[in-house]
VOLO-163490 format. One record per residue (C-alpha): residue number from 0; x, y, z. Coordinates in nm, 4 decimals, m for minus. Layout:
<sites>
  nukol         x         y         z
    NUM         X         Y         Z
...
</sites>
This chain:
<sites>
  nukol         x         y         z
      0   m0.3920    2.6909   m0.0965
      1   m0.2685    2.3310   m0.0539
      2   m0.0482    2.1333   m0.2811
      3   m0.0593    1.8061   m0.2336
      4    0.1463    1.4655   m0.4151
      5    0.0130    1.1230   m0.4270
      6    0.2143    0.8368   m0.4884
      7    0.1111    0.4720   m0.5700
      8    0.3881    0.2088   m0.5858
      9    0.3046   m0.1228   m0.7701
     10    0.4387   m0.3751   m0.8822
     11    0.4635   m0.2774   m1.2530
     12    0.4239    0.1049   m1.2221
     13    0.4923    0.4224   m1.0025
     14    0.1884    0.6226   m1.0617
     15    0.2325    1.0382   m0.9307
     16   m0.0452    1.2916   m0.8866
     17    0.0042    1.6381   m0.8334
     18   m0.2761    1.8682   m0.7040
     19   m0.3529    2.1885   m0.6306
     20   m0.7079    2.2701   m0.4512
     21   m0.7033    2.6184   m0.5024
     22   m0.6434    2.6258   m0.8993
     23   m0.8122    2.2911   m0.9284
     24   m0.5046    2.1425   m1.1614
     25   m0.3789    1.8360   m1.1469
     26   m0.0392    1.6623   m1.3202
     27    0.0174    1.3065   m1.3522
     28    0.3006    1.0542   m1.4881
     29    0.3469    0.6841   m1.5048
     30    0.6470    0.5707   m1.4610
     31    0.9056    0.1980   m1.4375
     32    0.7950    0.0621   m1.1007
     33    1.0953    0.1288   m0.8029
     34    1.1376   m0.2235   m0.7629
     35    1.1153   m0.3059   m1.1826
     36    1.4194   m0.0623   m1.1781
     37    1.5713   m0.1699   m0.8977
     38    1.6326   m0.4955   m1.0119
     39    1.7663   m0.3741   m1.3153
     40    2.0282   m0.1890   m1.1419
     41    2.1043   m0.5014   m0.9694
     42    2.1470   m0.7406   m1.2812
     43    2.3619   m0.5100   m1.4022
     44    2.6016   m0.4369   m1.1226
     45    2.9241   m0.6682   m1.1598
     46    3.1089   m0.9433   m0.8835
     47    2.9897   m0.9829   m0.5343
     48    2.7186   m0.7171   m0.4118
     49    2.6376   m0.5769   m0.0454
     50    2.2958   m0.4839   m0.0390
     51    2.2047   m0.2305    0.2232
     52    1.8579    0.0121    0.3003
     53    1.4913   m0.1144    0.3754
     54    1.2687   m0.3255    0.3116
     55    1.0712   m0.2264   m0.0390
     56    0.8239   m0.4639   m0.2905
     57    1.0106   m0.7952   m0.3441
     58    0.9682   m0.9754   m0.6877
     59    1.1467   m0.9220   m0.9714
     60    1.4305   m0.7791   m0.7063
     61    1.4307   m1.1090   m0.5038
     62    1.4662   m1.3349   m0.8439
     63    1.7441   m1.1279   m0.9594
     64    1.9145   m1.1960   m0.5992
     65    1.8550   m1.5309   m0.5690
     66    2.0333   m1.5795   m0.9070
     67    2.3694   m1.3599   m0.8529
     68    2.3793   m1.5565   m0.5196
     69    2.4420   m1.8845   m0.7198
     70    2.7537   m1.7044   m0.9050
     71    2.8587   m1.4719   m0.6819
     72    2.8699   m1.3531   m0.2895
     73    2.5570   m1.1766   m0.1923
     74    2.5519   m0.9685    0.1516
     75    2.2534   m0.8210    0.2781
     76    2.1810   m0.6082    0.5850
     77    1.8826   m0.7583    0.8142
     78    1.6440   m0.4555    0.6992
     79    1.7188   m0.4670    0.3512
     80    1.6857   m0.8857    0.3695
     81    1.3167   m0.8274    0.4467
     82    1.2669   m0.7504    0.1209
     83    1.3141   m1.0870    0.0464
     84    1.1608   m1.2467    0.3065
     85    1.0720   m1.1898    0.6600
     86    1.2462   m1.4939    0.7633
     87    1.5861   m1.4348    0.7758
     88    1.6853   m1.8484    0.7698
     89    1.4546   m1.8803    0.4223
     90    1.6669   m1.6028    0.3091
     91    2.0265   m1.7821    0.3875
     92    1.9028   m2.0904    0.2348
     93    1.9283   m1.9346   m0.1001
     94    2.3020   m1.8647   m0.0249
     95    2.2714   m1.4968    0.0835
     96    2.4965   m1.3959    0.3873
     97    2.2838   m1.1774    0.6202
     98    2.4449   m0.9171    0.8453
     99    2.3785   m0.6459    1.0801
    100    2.2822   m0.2873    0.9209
    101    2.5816   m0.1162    1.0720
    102    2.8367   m0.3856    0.9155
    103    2.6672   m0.3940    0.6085
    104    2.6920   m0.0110    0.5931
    105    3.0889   m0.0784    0.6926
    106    3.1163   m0.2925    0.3786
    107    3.0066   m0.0814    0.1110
    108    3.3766    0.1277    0.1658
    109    3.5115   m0.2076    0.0588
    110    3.5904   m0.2065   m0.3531
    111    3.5504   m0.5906   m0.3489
    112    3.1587   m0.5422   m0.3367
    113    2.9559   m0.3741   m0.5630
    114    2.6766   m0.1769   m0.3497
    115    2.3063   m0.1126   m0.3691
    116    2.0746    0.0752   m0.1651
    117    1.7224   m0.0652   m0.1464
    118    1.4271    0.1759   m0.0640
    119    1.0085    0.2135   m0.2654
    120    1.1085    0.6256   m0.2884
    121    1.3936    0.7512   m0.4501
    122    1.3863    1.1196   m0.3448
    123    1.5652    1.2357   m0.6385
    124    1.4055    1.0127   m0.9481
    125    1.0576    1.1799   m0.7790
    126    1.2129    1.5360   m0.7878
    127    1.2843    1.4868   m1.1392
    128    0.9277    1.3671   m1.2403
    129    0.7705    1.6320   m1.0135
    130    0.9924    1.9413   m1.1815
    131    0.9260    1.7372   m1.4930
    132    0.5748    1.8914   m1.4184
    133    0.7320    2.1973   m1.4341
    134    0.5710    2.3024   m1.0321
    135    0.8276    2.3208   m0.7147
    136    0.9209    2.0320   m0.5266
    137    0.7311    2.1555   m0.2086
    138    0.4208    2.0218   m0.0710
    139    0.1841    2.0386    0.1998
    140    0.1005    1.6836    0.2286
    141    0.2686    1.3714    0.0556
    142    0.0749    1.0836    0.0453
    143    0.2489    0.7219   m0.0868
    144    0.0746    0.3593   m0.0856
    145    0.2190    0.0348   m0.1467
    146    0.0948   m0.3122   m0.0772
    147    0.2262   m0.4260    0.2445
    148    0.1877   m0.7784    0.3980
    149    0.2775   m0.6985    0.7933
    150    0.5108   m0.9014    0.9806
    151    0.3363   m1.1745    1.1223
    152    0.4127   m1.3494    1.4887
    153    0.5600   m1.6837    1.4620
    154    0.2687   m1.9754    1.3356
    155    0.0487   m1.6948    1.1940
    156    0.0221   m1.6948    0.7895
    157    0.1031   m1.3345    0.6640
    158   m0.1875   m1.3851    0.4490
    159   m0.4343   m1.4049    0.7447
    160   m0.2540   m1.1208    0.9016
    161   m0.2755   m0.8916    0.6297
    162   m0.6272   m0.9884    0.6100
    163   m0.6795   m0.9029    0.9629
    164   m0.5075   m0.6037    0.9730
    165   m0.7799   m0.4795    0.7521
    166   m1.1061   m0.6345    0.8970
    167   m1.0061   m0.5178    1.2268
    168   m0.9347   m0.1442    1.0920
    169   m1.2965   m0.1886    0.9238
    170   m1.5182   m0.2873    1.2046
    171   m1.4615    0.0185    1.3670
    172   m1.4852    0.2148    1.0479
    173   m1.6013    0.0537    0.7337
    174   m1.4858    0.2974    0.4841
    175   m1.1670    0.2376    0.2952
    176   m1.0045    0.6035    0.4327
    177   m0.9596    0.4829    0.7387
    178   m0.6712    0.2865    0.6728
    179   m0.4971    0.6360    0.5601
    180   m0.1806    0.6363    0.8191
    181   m0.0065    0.9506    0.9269
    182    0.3449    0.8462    0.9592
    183    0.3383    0.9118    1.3193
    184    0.0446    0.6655    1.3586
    185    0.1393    0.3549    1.0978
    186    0.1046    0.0263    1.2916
    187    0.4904   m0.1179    1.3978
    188    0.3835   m0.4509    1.1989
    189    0.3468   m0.2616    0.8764
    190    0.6891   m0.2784    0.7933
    191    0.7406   m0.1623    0.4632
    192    0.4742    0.1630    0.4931
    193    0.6779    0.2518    0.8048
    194    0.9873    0.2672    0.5811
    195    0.8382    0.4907    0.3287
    196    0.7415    0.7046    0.5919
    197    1.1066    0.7378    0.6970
    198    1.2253    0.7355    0.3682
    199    0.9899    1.0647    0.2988
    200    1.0534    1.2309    0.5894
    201    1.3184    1.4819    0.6161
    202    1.3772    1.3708    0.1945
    203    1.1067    1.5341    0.0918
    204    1.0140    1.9081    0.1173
    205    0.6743    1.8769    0.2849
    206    0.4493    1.9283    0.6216
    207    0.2880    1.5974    0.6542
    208    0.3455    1.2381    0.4957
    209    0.0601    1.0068    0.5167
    210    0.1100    0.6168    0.3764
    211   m0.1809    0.3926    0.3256
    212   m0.1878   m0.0082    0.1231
    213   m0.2614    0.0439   m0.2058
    214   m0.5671   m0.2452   m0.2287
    215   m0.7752   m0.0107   m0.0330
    216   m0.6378    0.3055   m0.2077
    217   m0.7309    0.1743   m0.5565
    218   m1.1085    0.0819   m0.4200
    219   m1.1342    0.4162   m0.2755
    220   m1.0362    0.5807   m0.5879
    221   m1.2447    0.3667   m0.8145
    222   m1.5378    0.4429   m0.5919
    223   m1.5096    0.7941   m0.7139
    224   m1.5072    0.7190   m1.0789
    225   m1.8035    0.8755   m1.2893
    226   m1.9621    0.5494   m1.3305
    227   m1.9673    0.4966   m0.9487
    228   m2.1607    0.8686   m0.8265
    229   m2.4935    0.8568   m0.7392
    230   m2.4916    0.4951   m0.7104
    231   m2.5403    0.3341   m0.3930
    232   m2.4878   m0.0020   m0.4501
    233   m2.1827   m0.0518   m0.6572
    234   m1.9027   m0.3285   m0.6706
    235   m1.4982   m0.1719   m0.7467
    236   m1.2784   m0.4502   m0.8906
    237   m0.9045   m0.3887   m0.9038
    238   m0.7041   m0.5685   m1.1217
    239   m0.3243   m0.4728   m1.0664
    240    0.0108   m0.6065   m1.1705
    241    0.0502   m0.7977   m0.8534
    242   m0.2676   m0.8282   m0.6888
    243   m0.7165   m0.8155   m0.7540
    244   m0.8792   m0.6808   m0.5070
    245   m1.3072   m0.6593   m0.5738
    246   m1.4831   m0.4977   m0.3029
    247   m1.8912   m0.4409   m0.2361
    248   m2.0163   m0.0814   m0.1559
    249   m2.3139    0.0605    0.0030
    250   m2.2466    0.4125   m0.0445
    251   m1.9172    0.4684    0.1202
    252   m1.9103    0.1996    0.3172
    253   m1.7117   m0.0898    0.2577
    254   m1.9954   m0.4164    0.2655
    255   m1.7289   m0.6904    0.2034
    256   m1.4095   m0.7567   m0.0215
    257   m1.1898   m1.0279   m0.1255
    258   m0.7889   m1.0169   m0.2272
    259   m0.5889   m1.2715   m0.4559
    260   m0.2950   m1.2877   m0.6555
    261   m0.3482   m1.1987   m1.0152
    262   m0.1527   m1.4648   m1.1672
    263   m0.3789   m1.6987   m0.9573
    264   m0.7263   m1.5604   m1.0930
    265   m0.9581   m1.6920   m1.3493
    266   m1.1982   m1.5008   m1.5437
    267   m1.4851   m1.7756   m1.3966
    268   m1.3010   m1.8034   m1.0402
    269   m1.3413   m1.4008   m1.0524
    270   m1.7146   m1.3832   m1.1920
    271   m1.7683   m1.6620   m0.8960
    272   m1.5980   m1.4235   m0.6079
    273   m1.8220   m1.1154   m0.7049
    274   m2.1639   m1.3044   m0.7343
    275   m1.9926   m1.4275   m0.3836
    276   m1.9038   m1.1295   m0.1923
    277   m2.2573   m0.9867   m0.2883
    278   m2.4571   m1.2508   m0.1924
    279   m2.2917   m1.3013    0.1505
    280   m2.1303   m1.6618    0.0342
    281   m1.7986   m1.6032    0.0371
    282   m1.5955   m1.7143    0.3191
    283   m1.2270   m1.6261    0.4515
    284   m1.1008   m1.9140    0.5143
    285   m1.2189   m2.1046    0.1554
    286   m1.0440   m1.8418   m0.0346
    287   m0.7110   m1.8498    0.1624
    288   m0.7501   m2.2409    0.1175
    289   m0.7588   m2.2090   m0.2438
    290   m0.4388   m1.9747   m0.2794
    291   m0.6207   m1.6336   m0.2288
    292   m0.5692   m1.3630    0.0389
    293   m0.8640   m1.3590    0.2189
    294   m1.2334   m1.2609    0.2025
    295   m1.4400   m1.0269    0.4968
    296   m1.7884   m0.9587    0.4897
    297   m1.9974   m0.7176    0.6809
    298   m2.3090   m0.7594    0.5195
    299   m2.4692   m0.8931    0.1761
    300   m2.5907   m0.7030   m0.0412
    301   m2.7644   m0.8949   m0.2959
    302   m2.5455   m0.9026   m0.6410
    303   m2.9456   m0.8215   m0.8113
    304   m2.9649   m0.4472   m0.6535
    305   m2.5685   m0.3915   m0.7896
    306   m2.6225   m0.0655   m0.9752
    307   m2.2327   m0.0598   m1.1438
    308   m1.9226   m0.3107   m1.1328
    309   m1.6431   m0.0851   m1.2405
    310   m1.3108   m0.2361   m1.3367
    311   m0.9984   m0.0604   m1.2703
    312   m0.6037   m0.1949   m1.2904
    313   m0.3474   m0.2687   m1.5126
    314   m0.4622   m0.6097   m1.5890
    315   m0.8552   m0.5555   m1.6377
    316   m0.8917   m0.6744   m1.9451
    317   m0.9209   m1.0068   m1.7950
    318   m1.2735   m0.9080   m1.7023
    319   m1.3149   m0.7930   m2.0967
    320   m1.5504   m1.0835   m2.2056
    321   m1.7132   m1.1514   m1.8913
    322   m2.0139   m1.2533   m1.8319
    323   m2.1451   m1.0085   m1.6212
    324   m2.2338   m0.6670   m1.6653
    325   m1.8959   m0.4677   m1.6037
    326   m1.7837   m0.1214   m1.7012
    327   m1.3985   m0.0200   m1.7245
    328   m1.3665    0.3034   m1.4668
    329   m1.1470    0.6121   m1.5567
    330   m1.1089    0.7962   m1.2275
    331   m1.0426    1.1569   m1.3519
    332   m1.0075    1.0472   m1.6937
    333   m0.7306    0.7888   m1.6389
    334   m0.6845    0.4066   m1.5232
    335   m0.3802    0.4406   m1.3810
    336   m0.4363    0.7194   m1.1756
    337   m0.7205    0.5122   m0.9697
    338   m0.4518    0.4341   m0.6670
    339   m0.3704    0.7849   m0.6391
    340   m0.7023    0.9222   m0.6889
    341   m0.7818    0.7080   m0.3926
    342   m0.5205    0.8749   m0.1866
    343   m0.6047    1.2131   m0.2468
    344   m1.0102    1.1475   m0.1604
    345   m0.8647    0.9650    0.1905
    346   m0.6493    1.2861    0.2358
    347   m0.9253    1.5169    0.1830
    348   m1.1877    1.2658    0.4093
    349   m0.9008    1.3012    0.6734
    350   m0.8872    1.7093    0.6903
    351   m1.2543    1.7688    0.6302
    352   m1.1568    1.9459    0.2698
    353   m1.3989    2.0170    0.0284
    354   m1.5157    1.7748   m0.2132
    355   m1.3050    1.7382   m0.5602
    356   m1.4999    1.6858   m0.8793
    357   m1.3137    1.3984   m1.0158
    358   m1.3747    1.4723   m1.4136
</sites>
């Protein structure tokens, strides 16, 4: 028997799996995003703040900062600042002093500050959603994605290098569960995954922690939506809070995909990106011109032999009165369990478990 929790951390929701292969049942909850309710803890703490921990999803958290730093004194430690941004001087040019960890830590005894800890996993608001489930907070794998940009070397755009990050993972493997990390094995660049995978371990009560970014989790797990079995030539779009991410399939292989902000995106700029990516037209470095992430292709696949573009994400209903032929997905019944979903079917690719009927 093997009990395993997935966790995908957006930008507007935490989404939590529980499931258990030998019963076959599975428990779910969406909840406020960590950094949504981080930020709200921030705006309401009062006077000058110290802001200690690791680096989790910026945002709403790094508006709220940049504010309070305008009225008040804002300290942060050098991890938590790279939640911000990964260059520290861009950070102090909003007015927000930047300090070592350990002196950071030494200011939070000082009443003049109010404190905050930033982290993506809150041990205990987790424990209370997982009991919520009414099962023990025990596992024998955890498994947590987030979107995660890398820390790029000096000159290098942290667009391109998330992009690469991924080609390079793919050419030696093109199917998304390859970019499944033990947390023994996650990449030093990936900053923020690395810190969930110290967060998690020793906090939570389980064997193994795996972390993985949540663009290639959410393909994965669309790819096993109804709609998508049996087909062998099938497009997954992901339309999150924070990011779109479409990618072309030949069975489980990963032909191409393409990444861009969703505040960015079109309805016609999208239609344009998945004729594109099919038709081997797209290119990397005209979508990172234009604002996007990034585009890699392996191979085209002719958009004419797609079988099924399934929509996933928060925000698909942008692709509601398209043009093309495009079917909302429901991995295991549920949208918002399509990150997680995606987690689970890389955890059970990694060990060589049987296959899970996704109904």
């Amino acid at each position: 028997m093997s009990r395993f929790l997935m966790v995908d951390i957006g930008a507007g929701t935490m989404d939590v799996l529980w499931y258990d292969t030998q019963s076959d049942l599975h428990y779910k909850a969406v909840v406020k995003s960590p950094v949504k309710y981080m930020a709200e803890k921030a705006a309401q703490l009062p006077g000058d703040l110290v802001i200690t921990g690791s680096e989790m999803g910026g945002g709403p958290i790094t508006q709220i900062l940049k504010q309070r730093a305008k009225e008040a004194k804002v300290v942060m430690s050098v991890s938590a600042a790279a939640t911000l941004h990964h260059h520290q001087e861009t950070v102090r040019s909003w007015g927000i002093k930047i300090v070592d960890d350990e002196k950071a830590e030494a200011l939070c005894g000082n009443k003049k500050y109010s404190t905050l800890v930033l982290n993506d996993l809150d041990p205990e608001r987790l424990r209370q959603i997982v009991e919520g489930f009414g099962v023990p907070f025990s596992f024998d794998a955890v498994v947590i994605c987030a979107q995660d940009h890398g820390v790029p070397p000096a000159g290098v755009s942290h667009l391109d290098f998330r992009h690469n990050m991924f080609k390079d993972r793919l050419k030696e493997n093109p199917q998304p569960h390859v970019l499944l990390y033990r947390s023994d094995e996650v990449p030093v660049v990936m900053n923020r995954l690395r810190s969930i995978a110290i967060s998690a371990d020793g906090a939570l009560a389980t064997e193994e922690i795996y972390v993985m970014d949540s663009g290639m989790a959410a393909i994965l797990g669309g790819s096993m939506d109804l709609l998508a079995r049996e087909r062998d030539r099938i497009v997954i779009l992901d339309v999150a809070t924070s990011h779109t991410v479409g990618a072309a399939m030949i069975g489980d292989e990963i032909a191409g995909f393409f990444e861009y902000h969703t505040q960015d995106i079109t309805l016609k700029r999208l239609e344009d990106l998945i004729l594109d990516l099919c038709d081997g037209k797209l290119a990397h470095h005209c979508v990172l011109e234009e604002g996007g992430h990034g585009a890699y292709l392996r191979k085209a696949i002719d958009y004419k032999t797609v079988e099924v573009t399934i929509a996933t994400g928060p925000k698909r209903r942008l692709v509601e009165p398209s043009k093309l032929q495009i079917s909302f997905g429901a991995p295991w019944g549920d949208n918002m369990m399509t990150g997680t979903v995606g987690l689970l079917e890389a955890l059970r690719r990694r060990k060589g478990l049987e296959p899970i009927d996704y109904l």
